[in-house]
C-alpha positions, 0 to 999 in steps of 0.5 A: 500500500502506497501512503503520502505522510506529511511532516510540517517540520524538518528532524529526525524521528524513530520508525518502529516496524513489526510483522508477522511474517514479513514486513518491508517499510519503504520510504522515498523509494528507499527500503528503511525497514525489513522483518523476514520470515520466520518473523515475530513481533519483536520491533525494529527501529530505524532513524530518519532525517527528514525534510518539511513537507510529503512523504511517499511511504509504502508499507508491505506485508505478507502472510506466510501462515500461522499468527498474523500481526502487523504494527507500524509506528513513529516517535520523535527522537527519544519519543513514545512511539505512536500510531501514524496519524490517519489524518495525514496518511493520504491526500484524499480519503479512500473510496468505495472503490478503494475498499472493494480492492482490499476485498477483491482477494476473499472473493478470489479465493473463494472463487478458485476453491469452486474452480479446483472443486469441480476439477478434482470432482470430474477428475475422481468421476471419470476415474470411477467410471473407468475403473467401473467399466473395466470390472464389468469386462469379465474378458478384461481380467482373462486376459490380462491373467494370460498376457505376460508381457504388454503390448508396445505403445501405439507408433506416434504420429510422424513429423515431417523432417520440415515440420520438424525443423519448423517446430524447433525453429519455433522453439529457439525464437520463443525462448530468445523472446523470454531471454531478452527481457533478462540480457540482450540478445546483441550483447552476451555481457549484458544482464538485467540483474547485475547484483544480488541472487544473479550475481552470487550464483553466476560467482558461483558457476564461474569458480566451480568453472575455473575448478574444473579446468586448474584445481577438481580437489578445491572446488568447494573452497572458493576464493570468498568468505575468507578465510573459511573453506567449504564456502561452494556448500553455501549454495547449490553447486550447479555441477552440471551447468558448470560443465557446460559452461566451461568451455564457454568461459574460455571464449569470453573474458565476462561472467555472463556470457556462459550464464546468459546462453545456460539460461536460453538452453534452459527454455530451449531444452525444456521445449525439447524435453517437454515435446520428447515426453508428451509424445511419448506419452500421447503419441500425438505431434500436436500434442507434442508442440504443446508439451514444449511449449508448456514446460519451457515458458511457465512463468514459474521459471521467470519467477525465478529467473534470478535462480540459475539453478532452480529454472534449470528444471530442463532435464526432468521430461528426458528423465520421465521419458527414458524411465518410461522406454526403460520400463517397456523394454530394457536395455543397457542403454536405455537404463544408461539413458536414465541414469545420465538424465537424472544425474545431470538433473541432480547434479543442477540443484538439490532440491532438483535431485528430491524432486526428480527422485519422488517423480520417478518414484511415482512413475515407476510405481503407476507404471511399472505394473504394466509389463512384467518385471524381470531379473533384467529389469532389476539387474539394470535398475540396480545398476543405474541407481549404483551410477547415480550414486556414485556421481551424486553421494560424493558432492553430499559430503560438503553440505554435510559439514556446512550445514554443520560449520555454518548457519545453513543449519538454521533452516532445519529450524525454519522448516518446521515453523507452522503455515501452509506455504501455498494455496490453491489461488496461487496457482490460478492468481495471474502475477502482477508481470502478466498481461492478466496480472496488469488488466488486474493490476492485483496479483503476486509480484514477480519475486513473490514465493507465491507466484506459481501461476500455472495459466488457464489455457492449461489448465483448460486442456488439462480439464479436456483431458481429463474429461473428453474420452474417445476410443483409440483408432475411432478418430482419425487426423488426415490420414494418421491414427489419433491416439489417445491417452491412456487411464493409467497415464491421466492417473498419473497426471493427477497422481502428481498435481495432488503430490506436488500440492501436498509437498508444497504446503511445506512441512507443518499446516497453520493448524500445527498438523504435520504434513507428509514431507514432515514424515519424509524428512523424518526417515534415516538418513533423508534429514536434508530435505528439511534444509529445502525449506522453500517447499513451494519449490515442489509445485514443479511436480504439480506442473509435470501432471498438469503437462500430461493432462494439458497433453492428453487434452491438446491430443483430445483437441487434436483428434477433434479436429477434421482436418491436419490443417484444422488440427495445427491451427488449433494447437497453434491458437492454444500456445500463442494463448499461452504465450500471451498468459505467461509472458512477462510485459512489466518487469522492474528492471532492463537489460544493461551491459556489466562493467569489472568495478575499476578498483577490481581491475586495478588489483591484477596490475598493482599485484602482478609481481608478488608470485601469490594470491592476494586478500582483499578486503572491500569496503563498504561492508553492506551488512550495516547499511541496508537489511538485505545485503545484495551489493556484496555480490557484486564484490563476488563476481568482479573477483572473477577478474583476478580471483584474489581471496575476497573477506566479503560474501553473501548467501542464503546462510553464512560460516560461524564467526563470519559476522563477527570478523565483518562487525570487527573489518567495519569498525576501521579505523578502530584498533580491533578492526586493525587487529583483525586486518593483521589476523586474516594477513589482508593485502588490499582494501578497496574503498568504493564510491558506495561507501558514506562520504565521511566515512570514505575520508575518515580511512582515506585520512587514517591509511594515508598516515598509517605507516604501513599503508600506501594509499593509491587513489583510482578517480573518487576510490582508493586502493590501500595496500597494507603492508603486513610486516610493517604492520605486525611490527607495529602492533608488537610495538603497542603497549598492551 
């Protein structure tokens, strides 16, 4: 909400914020206070010097769950704190209007129960009429007593070489689209997001990268966080990506040039991978286009497009797909094929490793029923498990100890905190981004955990599949037999939407019940996963059984359909409505080329003589100036540049004793941050441009008459090279 404040007298005041679960308080456009979850009602001051005159304040709650508070207040300096006064809180009273708004979202919720009521109503129905149908067939379990192995699945319907180029032609457009709202597509060594999560993860690739090529032993211990080894644990490793991206890091000097094109292969791979299983599954080319079209351009993936590792989900279709061709017929290559796929898979991303295994899971346990299992089949399976293992457990053991030596541990904490993590209307709330979400202007934003948008043009294939049924072979398309989906595999569908909803409402309910991935979390030796604690993450499980109703429904559709004309027109028309629900029209940021800081270009030129690594310190810390210290990652990826140990960091959780060795490092020119610049033996201190002014003068002033410092001074930025013997003799020198 959006509120202009009056003051009729400049001076400072207090600002005193709680909420639970989140709480953002904007002032001017600048962020002045932050409660994150898991938050309680403790209050947070923050001190402002204001001028006479408006003010535009913004207030931002989310409710996670569980109790529900919210309390903003302000004081005069060393005043009682007191209620904003409502009188000046806006320029004109609210409307009715106004008020219909804050309603809009009750009716909502209301409205998308009824929705998903009826769809899961039909769905159990029709799965009732089959199964009632099949027992009334005495002949049915005759024969399926007397078959010992299955049929083969119906040929699929073939695709042109033409058409077949014309698709993924298609495909490669379309995700250049999407990929040019993050970077520019004349310009690899542009990005949307230059700091923050982007920026801490694309460190991350760089270094496991670089790794790879000079040192495999170290490639957990990057060159940040100094000095605590294992930092690489602190984030997903992208083991996988890094491969990729290493030969893609000798042709260009810039960090992103490798991290931009991973991100288009992730959208055109996921049109593969999507068109590859919906035909497996439907046998049907219309059919197919739409899976690829489907599992490529969730928004979910743009929600998270600041996360390489979580919107690389491109290798689940090819995981499904080879389990299911090794189901129907095993061979060493196929059980190869699937063991490659979900290696890759997992080795992206963590929570990708949990989520695939429970697909699998579900898949082999709907399907594996339907041929007969054999030594074969077990022998292979073994041996594909045995592979995986022995790629995935070894990159197990640093998480480990991290969780251990660092405060990732506070997450198995976390998870178990009450509150439903999603709710049906998250999956049907059109995102503020969208072209709906604008018309609305109501919604989640795009960086919201909530936004899971799955799109109505999907789920309405998604109802036809379910719903419209045909006998196979009745229905003809040109001059190719219309297959259509099988019950077991709308079973499936369904089997997963309910799964993936139930994982990702988290771990305990509002009501303080536990929930099913509470007891999985709880098996030996699977107490990692409640280190996954952003469990909405598990709704891709929920999209994979909407891609294979929605692909039964678009098969349906097709089979309808008079003609092969008729038929690409109509799957034509249900993408492009796809495209036009999901496409991000509003975002708040463009795409602009990235530039090394010039005091991280300087570092190589001024150290190339000493024959060893330096550490650098960066200043200013940005732990003490803003709640969310996303400008430290900027400091991790220029490291790219020279790869000198860097004391700064930023992550989702940090080492013990990092804060404290930053509080000491802030406290310069004080003697325990000196101390402590001898302690961790520091070569170099760039002070930025983004440091306070009086600050920036204040060390300028003490290094410059430090003996043991020289001061080199780059435009309004220095560079202080400490050194370390002088400095150690001086402080022997101090009386104690």
């Amino acid at each position: 909400m959006r509120r202009p404040p009056h003051t009729t007298s400049a001076g400072e005041i207090e600002l005193h914020g709680a909420g639970d679960d989140r709480l953002d308080v904007w002032l001017d456009g600048e962020l002045v206070l932050r409660r994150s979850p898991p938050a309680d009602m403790h209050t947070r001051t923050r001190v402002l010097q204001l001028d006479a005159g408006v003010h535009d304040l913004r207030v931002e709650y989310q409710q996670h769950g569980g109790a529900h508070a919210l309390r903003v207040r302000w004081a005069p300096r060393g005043g009682r704190p007191r209620p904003l006064p409502a009188h000046r809180l806006f320029r004109a009273p609210p409307t009715a209007h106004d008020i219909r708004l804050a309603q809009r979202t009750a009716r909502l919720e209301l409205v998308v129960r009824v929705v998903w009521g009826a769809l899961a109503v039909c769905g159990f129905a029709f799965l009732a009429a089959r199964a009632r149908r099949r027992l009334r067939r005495s002949s049915w379990w005759k024969n399926r007593l007397r078959r010992r192995v299955t049929a083969g699945e119906p040929p699929a319907e073939p695709l042109s070489p033409g058409g077949l180029l014309a698709v993924h032609a298609a495909y490669l457009a379309l995700s250049a689209l999407f990929c040019s709202n993050v970077f520019l597509l004349t310009d690899l060594n542009s990005h949307g997001i230059l700091g923050g999560d982007p920026a801490a993860n694309n460190w991350q690739l760089q270094w496991v990268s670089r790794a790879l090529l000079t040192d495999p032993l170290n490639l957990f211990n990057g060159n940040t966080f100094h000095p605590h080894p294992n930092v690489v644990a602190l984030m997903d490793h992208m083991l996988a990506l890094a491969v990729i991206n290493a030969p893609l890091s000798l042709l260009s000097d810039s960090p992103w040039f490798g991290y931009n094109l991973l991100i288009l292969l992730a959208y055109y791979l996921s049109c593969v991978g999507g068109h590859v299983f919906v035909r497996e599954v439907t046998g049907s080319r219309h059919a197919a286009v739409w899976g690829g079209i489907f599992w490529a351009f969730l928004f979910y993936r743009f929600h998270h497009i600041g996360h390489l590792n979580i919107l690389s989900f491109q290798w689940m279709p090819f995981i499904a797909a080879a389990l299911i061709r090794f189901l129907r017929r095993p061979t060493r290559a196929r059980a190869l094929a699937f063991a490659a796929c979900f290696a890759v898979q997992a080795l992206v991303s963590w929570y990708h490793a949990v989520i695939s295994a429970i697909l699998v899971l579900v898949l082999s346990l709907l399907h594996a029923g339907r041929q007969r299992l054999t030594l074969e089949h077990a022998a292979l399976s073994a041996a594909a498990v045995a592979l995986c293992g022995a790629v995935i457990l070894p990159l197990a053991g640093p998480y480990r100890r991290s969780l251990e030596e660092t405060h990732l541990g506070n997450r198995y904490v976390q998870a178990l905190v009450p509150g439903d993590r999603v709710s049906i209307a998250d999956y049907l709330e059109p995102p503020r981004a969208t072209l709906l979400g604008e018309l609305r202007d109501a919604g989640p934003w795009i960086w919201g955990e909530q936004t899971l948008y799955v799109g109505y043009t999907a789920l309405a294939l998604a109802l036809a599949g379910l719903c419209v049924r045909r006998a196979p072979g009745a229905v003809r398309v040109g001059n190719e037999p219309a297959r259509v989906t099988s019950t077991r595999w709308i079973a499936t569908g369904v089997c997963l939407v309910v799964v993936g909803f139930v994982l990702a409402k988290g771990f305990v309910s509002s009501q303080q019940v536990r929930l099913p991935l509470f007891y999985l979390s709880e098996l030996p030796g699977l107490d990692f996963i409640k280190g996954l604690r952003t469990t909405q993450r598990y709704s891709l499980l929920l999209y994979f059984g909407i891609l294979i109703l929605s692909g039964a429904g678009a098969a349906a559709v097709a089979a309808r359909c008079r003609s092969t004309r008729t038929a690409w027109a109509a799957t034509a028309l249900v993408c492009l409505a796809f495209i036009a629900e999901v496409y991000p029209y509003r975002l708040p940021f463009e795409p602009r080329p990235y530039e090394v800081s010039r005091l991280d270009r300087a570092i190589p030129r001024l150290w190339r003589d000493e024959g060893r690594t330096p550490i650098v310190l960066h200043l200013p810390i940005h732990y003490f100036l803003r709640a969310h210290a996303t400008p430290e990652a900027v400091y991790m990826l220029d490291s790219t540049h020279h790869w000198a140990r860097v004391v700064n960091g930023f992550s989702g959780g940090e080492p013990r004793g990092f804060r404290r060795t930053l509080q000491a490092l802030d406290a310069l020119p004080e003697d325990r941050g000196v101390a402590t610049l001898a302690e961790l033996q520091i070569d170099l201190v760039a002070i930025h441009r983004t440091a306070p002014p009086d600050e920036r003068r204040s060390l300028t002033a003490f290094f410059e008459a430090a003996p043991w410092a020289s001061v080199y001074r780059i435009g309004d930025e220095r560079l202080v090279r400490i050194d370390q013997a002088s400095l150690q003799t001086a402080l022997a020198r101090q009386p104690r």
